[in-house]
C-alpha positions as a printed NumPy array, in Angstrom:
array([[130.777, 114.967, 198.26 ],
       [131.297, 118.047, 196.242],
       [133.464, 118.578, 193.415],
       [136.011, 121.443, 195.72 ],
       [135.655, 119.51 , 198.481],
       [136.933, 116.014, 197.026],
       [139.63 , 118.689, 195.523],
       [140.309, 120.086, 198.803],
       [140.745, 116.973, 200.767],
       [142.984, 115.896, 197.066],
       [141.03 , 113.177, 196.561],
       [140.802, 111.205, 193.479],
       [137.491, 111.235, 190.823],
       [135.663, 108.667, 190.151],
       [136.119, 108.425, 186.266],
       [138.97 , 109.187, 184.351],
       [137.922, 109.995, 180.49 ],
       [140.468, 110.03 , 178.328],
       [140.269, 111.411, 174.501],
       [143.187, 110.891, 171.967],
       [143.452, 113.966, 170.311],
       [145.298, 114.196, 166.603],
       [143.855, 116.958, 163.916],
       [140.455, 116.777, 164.373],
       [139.984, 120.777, 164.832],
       [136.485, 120.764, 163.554],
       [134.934, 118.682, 165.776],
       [136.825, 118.77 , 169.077],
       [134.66 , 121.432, 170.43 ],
       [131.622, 119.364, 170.317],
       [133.082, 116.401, 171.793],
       [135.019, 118.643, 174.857],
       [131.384, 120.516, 175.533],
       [129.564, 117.158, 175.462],
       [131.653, 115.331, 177.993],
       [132.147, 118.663, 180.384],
       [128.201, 118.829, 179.895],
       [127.674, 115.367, 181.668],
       [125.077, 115.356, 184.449],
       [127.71 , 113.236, 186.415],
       [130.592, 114.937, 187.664],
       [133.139, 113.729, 189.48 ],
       [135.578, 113.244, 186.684],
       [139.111, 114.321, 185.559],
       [139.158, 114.735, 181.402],
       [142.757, 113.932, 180.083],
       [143.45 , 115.448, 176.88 ],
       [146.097, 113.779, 175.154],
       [147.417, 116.014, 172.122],
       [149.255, 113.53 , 169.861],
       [151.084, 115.954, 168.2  ],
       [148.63 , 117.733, 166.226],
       [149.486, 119.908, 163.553],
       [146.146, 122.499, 163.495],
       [144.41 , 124.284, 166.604],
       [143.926, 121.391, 168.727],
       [146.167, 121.83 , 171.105],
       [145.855, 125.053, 171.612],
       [141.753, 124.332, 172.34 ],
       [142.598, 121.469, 174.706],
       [145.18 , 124.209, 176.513],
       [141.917, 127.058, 176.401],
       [139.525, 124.474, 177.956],
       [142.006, 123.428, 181.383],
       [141.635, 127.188, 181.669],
       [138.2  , 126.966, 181.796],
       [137.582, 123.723, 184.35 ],
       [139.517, 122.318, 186.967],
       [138.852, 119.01 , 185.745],
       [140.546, 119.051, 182.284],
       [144.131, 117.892, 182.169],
       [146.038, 118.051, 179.101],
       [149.104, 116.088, 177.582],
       [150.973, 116.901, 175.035],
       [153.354, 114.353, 173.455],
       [154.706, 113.712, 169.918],
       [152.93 , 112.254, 167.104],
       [153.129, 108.504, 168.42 ],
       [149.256, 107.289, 167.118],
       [146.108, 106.615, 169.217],
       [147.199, 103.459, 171.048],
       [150.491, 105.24 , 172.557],
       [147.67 , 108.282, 173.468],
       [145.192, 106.062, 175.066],
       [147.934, 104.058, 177.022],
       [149.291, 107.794, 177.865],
       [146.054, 109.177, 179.268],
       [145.625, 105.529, 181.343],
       [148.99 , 106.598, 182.923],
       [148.095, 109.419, 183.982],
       [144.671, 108.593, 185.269],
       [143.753, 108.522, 188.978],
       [140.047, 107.948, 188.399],
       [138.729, 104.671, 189.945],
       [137.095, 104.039, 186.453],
       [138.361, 104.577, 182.517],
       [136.465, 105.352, 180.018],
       [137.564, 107.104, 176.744],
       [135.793, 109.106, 173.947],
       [137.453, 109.895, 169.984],
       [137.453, 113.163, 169.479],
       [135.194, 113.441, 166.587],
       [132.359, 111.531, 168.386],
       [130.327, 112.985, 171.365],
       [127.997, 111.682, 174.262],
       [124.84 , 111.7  , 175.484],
       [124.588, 113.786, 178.798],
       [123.398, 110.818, 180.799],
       [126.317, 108.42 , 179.412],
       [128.491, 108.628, 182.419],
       [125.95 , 108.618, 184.892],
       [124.358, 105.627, 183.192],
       [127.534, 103.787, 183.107],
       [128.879, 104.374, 186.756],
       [125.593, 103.467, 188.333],
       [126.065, 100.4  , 186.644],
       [129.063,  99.739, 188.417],
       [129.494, 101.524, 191.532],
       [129.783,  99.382, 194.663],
       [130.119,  96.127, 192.971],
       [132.577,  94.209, 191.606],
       [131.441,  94.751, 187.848],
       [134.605,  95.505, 185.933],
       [133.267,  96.906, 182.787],
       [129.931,  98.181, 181.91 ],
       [129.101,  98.342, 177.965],
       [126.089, 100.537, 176.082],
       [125.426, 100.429, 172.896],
       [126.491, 102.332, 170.074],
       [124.528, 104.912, 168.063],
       [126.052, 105.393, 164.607],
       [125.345, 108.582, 162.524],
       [126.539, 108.384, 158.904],
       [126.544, 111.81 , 157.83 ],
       [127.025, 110.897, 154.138],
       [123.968, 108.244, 153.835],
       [121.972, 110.096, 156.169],
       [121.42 , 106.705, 158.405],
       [121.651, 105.888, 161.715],
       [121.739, 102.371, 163.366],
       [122.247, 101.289, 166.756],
       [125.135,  98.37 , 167.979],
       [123.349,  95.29 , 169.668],
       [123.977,  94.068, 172.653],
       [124.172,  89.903, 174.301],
       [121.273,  88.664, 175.066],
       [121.159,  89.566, 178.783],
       [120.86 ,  93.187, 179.789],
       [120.861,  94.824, 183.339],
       [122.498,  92.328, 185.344],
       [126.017,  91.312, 185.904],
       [127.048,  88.403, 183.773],
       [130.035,  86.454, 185.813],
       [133.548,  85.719, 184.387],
       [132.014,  81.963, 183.506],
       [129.674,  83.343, 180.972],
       [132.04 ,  85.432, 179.824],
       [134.536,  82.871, 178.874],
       [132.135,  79.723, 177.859],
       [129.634,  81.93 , 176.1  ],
       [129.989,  85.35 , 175.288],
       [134.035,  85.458, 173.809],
       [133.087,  82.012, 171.829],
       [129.813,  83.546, 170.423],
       [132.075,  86.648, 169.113],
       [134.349,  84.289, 167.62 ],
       [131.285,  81.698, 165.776],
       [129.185,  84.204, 164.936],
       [131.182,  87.43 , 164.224],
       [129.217,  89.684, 166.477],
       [130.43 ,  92.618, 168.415],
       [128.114,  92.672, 171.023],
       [129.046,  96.356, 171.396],
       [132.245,  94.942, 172.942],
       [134.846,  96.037, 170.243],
       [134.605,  99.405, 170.446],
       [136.647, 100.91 , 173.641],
       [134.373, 104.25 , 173.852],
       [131.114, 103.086, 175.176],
       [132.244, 101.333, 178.452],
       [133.47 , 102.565, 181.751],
       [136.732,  99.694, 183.022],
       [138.162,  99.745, 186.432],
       [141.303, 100.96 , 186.512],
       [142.634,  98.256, 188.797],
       [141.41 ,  95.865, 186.114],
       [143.955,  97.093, 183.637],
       [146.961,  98.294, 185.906],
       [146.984,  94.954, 187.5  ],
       [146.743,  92.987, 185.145],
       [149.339,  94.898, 182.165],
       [146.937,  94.962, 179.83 ],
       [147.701,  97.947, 177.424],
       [146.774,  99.301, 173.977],
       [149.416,  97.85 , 171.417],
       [151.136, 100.743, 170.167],
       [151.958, 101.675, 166.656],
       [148.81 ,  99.374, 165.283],
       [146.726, 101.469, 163.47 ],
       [143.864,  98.876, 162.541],
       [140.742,  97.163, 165.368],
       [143.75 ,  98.188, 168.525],
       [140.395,  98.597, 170.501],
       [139.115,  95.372, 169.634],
       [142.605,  93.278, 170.636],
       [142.548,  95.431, 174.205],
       [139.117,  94.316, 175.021],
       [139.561,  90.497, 173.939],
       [142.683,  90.92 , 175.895],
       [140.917,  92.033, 179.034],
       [137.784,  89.996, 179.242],
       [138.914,  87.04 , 180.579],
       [140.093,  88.719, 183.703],
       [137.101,  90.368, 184.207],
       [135.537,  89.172, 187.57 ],
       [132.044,  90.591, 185.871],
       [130.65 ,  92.291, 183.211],
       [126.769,  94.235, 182.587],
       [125.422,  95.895, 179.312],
       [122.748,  98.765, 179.787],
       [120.064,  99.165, 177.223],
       [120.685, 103.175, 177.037],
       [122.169, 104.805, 173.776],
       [124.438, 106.777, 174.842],
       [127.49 , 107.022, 172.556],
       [127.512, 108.813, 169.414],
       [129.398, 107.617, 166.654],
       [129.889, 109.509, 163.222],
       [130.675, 108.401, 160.104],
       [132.094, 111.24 , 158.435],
       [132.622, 112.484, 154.329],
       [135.993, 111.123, 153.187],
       [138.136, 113.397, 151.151],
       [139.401, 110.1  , 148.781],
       [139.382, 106.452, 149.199],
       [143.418, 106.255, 149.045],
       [143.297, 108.597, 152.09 ],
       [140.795, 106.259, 153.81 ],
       [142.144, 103.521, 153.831],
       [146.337, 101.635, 154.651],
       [147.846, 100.009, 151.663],
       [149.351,  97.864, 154.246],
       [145.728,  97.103, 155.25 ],
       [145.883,  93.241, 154.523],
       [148.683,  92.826, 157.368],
       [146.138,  93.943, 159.702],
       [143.896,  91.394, 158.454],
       [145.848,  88.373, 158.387],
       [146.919,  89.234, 162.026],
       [144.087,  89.383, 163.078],
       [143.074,  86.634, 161.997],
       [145.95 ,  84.622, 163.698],
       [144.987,  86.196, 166.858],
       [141.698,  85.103, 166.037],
       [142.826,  81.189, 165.384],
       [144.404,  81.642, 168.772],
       [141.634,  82.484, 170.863],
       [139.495,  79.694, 169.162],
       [142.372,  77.375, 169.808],
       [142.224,  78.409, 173.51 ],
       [138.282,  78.378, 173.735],
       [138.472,  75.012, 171.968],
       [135.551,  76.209, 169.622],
       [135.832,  74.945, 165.842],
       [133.073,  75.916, 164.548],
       [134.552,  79.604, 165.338],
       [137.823,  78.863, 163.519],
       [135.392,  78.373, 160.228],
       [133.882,  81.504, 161.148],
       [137.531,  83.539, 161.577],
       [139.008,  82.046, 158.251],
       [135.636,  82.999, 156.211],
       [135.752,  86.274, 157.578],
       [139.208,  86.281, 157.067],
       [138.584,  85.792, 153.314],
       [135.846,  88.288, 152.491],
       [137.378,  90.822, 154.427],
       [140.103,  90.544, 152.339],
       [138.024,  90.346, 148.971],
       [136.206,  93.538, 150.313],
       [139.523,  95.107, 150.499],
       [141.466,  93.99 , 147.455],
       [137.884,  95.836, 145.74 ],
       [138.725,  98.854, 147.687],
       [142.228,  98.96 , 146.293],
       [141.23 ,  98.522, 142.459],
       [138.43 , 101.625, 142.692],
       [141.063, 103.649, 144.955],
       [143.064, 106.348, 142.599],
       [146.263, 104.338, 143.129],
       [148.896, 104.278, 140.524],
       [148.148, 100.853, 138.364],
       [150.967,  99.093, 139.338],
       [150.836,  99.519, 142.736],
       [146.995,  97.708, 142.529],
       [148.65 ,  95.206, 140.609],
       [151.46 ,  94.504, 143.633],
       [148.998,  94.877, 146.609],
       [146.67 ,  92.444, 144.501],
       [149.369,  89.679, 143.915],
       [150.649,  90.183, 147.272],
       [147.175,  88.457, 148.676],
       [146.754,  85.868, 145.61 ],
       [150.014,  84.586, 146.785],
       [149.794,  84.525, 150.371],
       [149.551,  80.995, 151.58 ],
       [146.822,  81.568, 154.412],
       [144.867,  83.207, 151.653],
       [145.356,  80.762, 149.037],
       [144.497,  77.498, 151.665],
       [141.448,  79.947, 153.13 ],
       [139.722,  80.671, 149.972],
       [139.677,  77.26 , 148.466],
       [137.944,  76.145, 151.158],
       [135.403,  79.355, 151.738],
       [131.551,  79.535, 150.909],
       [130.777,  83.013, 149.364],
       [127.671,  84.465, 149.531],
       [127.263,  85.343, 146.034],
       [127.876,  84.605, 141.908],
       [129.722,  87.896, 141.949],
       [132.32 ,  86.978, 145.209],
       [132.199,  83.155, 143.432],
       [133.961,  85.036, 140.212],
       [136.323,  86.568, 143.03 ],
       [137.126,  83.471, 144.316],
       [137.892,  81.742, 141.1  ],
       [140.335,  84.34 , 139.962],
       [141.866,  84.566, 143.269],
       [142.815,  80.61 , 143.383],
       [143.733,  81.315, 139.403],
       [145.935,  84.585, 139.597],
       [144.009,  86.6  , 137.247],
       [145.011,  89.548, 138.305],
       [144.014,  91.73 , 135.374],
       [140.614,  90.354, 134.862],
       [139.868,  90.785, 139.017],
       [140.412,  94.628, 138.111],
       [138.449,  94.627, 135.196],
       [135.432,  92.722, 136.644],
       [135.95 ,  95.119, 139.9  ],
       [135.876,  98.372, 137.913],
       [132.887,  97.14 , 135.6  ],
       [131.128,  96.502, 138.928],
       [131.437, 100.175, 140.008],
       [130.6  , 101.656, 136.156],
       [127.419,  99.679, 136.153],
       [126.453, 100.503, 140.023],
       [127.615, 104.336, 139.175],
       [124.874, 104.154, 135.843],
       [122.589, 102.576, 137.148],
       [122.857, 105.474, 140.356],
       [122.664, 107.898, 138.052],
       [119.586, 106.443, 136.537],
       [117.692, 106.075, 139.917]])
């Protein structure tokens, strides 16, 4: 059926696509053309403006007066979770799916993804990832589980493809929440919402929420979603000073989903990953331009966490260099960790500079 006829008869489309929109000016454009571009089209495209200071909304406002099929919300600066669970609200499609709006898609992607799904009882369809880092000039593709092109039931999902995420620390292309299509039933019925005001892997908690109740899932082997890495204007703008709360809850949701699955060979995996994501971190803050003693405070704030403390002692790290880490970690040596951190990034900046 036609596009003006489903309108005419007010019938609802079969995809909603939602795109949280917040002072990305530059690049909205090319992500609003890509997805009205899409060879499939029987969707609605719900702009959700959260609050954003430059031109967006005023683009989002010039492109529903372009195409029938654009909706657009505007709403207070409330952060990409509250937008996302905003444009789910307002959907009608039978299917979600949702885009950033400094990536863009292929102009297959939907078409792809909603054959994949259509007349089944598949609940979430999953391609993989293409990322483009503009500043290294690389691009590498997300891999997907094992089995591709069929619909894996809610028994694998459960006994083999959640515990695998957990033991091995793969994605499977499943963290990310922009290169799937979800029916909307899925998460009306079962409450299942972005958790707003996290600014850190929300994505990743809404799909390990959902999975379980998915009746089935498929991955398609078709590169569809773009992903870019983009030039940062400073590493203190880049990245939360509060960034280490993020990681120690995740990593107690973590412990609770291996506690559920029973798996405890994935508990070893969450704590270790626990520990040198937080070593990659604490590095971040020490090269970041950020005043000395606030380094100092974020620094002693992990030393003395207990989780970290009982974590680390019993961590294997890949290298001498993250085994000095660890020893001044589980000694408080907080000056010396700085000044082995910085020397790091003198001799890597030389010996760039040399190359």
């Amino acid at each position: 059926m036609s596009r003006s006829l489903r309108k005419a008869y007010n019938l609802s489309p079969k995809i909603s696509i939602i795109v949280p929109i917040y002072n990305v000016e530059p690049y909205l454009h090319c992500c609003i053309d890509s997805i009205l571009a899409q060879s499939f089209t029987d969707f609605e495209l719900i702009l959700v403006d959260d609050g954003s200071t430059d031109q967006c909304g005023s683009i989002c406002e010039s492109y529903k007066g372009k195409d029938d099929r654009v909706r657009v919300i505007h709403q207070n600066n409330q952060g990409v979770s509250a937008a996302r669970n905003r444009g789910i609200e307002a959907s009608k499609g039978d299917f979600i799916g949702f885009v950033d709006p400094d990536d863009k898609i292929a102009r297959e992607m939907f078409q792809q993804l909603y054959s994949a799904v259509s007349h089944t009882t598949i609940d979430m369809v999953i391609c993989p990832i293409l990322t483009i880092n503009v500043v290294k000039q690389t691009r590498t593709t997300s891999q997907l589980w094992r089995e591709v092109n069929r619909p894996l039931l809610n028994e694998t999902i459960t006994s083999d493809i959640i515990p695998s995420m957990l033991r091995q620390h793969r994605s499977y292309s499943i963290y990310s929440c922009n290169n799937k299509l979800y029916r909307r039933a899925l998460i009306r019925n079962k409450n299942i919402w972005f958790e707003e005001g996290r600014q850190h892997s929300e994505d990743v908690r809404f799909n390990f929420r959902l999975l379980p109740f998915a009746r089935s899932i498929i991955f398609i082997d078709s590169t569809a979603y773009l992903y870019f890495v983009r030039p940062r204007a400073s590493l203190t703008q880049s990245f939360r000073t509060d960034l280490f709360d993020y990681i120690a809850d995740n990593r107690r949701f973590n412990e609770s989903l291996c506690k559920r699955y029973g798996d405890i060979q994935a508990l070893k995996t969450v704590r270790h990953v626990f520990i040198l994501t937080s070593l990659n971190f604490m590095q971040d803050v020490v090269r970041s331009d950020l005043a000395l003693e606030k380094i100092r405070a974020i620094l002693s704030t992990i030393m003395e966490d207990e989780e970290f403390k009982k974590n680390i002692a019993d961590c294997t790290v890949p290298s001498p260099y993250y085994k000095l880490l660890k020893w001044l970690c589980m000694n408080k040596r907080i000056e010396l960790f700085i000044k082995v951190v910085k020397a790091k990034a003198t001799l890597y900046s030389v010996m760039g500079k040399a190359g």
